[in-house]
ZAZAGU-147120 format. One record per residue (C-alpha): residue number from 1; residue in one letter; chain; x negated, y negated, z negated. Coordinates in steps of 0.05 Angstrom, whole numbers, plus 32768, in hexadecimal, padded with zeros to 4 digits. Each point is the difference from the previous one (the first is absolute). Layout:
pt pos NUM code a unit A px X py Y pz Z
...
! end
This chain:
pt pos 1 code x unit A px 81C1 py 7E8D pz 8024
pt pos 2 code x unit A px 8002 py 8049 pz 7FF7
pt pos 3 code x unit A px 7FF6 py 8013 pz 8048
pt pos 4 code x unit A px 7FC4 py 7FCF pz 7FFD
pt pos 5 code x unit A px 7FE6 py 8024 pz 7FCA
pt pos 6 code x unit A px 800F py 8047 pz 8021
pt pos 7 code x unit A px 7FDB py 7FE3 pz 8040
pt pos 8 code x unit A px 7FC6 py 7FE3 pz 7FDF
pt pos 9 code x unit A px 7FEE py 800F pz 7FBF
pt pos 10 code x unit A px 800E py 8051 pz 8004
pt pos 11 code x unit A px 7FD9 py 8017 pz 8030
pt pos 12 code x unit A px 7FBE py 7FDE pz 7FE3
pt pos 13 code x unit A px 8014 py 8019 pz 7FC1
pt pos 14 code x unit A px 8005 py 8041 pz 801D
pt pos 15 code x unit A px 7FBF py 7FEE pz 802B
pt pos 16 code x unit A px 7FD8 py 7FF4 pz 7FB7
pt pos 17 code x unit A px 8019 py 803F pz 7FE0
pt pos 18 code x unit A px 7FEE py 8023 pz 803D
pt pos 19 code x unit A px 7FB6 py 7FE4 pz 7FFE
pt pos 20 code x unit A px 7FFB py 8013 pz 7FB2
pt pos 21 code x unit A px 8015 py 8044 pz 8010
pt pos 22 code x unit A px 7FCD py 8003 pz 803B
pt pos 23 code x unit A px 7FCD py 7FE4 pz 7FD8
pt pos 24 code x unit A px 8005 py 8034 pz 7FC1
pt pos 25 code x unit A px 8002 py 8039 pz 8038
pt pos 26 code x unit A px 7FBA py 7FE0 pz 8019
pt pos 27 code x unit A px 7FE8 py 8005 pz 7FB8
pt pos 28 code x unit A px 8013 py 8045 pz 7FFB
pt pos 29 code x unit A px 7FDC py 8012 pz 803F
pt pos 30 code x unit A px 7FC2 py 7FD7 pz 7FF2
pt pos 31 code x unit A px 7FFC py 802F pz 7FC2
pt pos 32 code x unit A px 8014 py 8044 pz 8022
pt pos 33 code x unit A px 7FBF py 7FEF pz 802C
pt pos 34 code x unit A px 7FCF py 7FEA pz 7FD0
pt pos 35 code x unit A px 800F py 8041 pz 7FD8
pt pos 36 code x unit A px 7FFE py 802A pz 8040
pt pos 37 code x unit A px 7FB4 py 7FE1 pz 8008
pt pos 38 code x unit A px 7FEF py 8007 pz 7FBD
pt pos 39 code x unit A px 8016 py 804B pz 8000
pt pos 40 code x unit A px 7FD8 py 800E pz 8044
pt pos 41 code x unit A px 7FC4 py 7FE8 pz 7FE5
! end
C-alpha cells in the first residue's frame, strides 16, 4: 500500500503543487507586463 501510494499518488500531488506554483508565477508576470505598458504609455 505504501509503495502504491509513493508510485501514484505523489507525484500528481507533486504535479498539482507544481501547476499552482506555475500558475501564481504567470499571475505575477501577467502583472509585471501590464504595469510595464501602463508605464510606457
Amino acid at each position: 500500500m505504501y509503495n502504491a501510494y509513493n508510485i501514484f499518488l505523489y507525484p500528481a500531488r507533486m504535479q498539482y503543487t507544481y501547476a499552482q506554483i506555475a500558475a501564481k508565477l504567470n499571475v505575477h508576470e501577467e502583472l509585471a507586463i501590464i504595469k510595464e505598458a501602463i508605464l510606457k504609455r
